[in-house]
N, C-alpha and C positions, 0 to 999 in steps of 0.2 A: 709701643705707642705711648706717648707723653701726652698727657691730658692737663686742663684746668685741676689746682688743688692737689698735686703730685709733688712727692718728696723727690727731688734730683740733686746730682751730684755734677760738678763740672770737669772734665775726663783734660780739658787741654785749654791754655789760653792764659791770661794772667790770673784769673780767678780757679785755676785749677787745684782740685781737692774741697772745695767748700761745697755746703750743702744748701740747700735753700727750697722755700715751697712757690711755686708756678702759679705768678699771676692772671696770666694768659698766655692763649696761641696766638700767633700770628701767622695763619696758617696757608695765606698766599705767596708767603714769603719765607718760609718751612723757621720760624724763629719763634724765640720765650722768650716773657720777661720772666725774670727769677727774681722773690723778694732780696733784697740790699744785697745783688750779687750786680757785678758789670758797671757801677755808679760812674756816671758821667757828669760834668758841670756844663748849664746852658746858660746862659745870659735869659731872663726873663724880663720883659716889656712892663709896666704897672697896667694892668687893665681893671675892668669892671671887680670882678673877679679875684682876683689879685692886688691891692691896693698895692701893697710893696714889692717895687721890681728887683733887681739885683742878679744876683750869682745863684743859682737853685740846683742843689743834686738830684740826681733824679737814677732808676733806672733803664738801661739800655737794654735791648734783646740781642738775647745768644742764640747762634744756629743751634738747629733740632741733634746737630752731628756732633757735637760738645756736649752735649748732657747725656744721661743716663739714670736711670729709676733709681732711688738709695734705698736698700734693704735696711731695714730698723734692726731686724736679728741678728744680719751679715756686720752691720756697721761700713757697709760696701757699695760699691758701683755696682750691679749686676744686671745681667742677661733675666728676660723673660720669658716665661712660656703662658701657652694658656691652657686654663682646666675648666672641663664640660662640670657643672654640677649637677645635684641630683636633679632639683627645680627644673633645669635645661639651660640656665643662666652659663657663661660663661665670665672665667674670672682670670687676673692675672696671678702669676708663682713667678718667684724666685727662682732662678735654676739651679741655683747651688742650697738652698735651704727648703723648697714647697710651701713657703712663707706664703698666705696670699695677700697682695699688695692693690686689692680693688677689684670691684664687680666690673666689666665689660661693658652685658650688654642685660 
């Protein structure tokens, strides 16, 4: 499960292999933004807000099916598992390393 403020990696797509941290879910639509991963150019209007219109990069969201958690130890894409602790808290692992990568619940 990919959350807000999660290291991911992108597994397929033109930004494949880059890593980036998870600005949000958009989770009606099962997609992330990923910080300066997917940049797209919009045409922006000058508004209130915006004095200067023009050309604005911006990022796009990537399906939930293209990213993957990035292990820090691994240097990796990897699979999760979850572990009961002592507390009774549940937390995420690494499946290749026991790495924990964030408290659950």
């Amino acid at each position: 499960m990919i959350r807000k403020n999660d290291m991911v990696m992108v597994i397929t797509g033109r930004d494949k292999g880059k890593t980036g941290k998870v600005l949000a879910i958009l989770s009606a639509k099962g997609r992330a933004l990923v910080e300066k991963l997917q940049i797209v150019k919009r045409h922006q209007k000058p508004t209130q807000k915006i004095r200067q219109g023009g050309i604005v990069e911006k990022e796009a969201s990537i399906h939930l099916s293209n990213l993957m958690l990035y292990c820090a130890k691994c240097s990796k894409a990897v699979r999760t598992g979850v572990k009961i602790l002592k507390d009774g808290k549940k937390s995420r692992i690494c499946k290749k390393c026991d790495q924990e990568i964030g408290v659950v619940s």
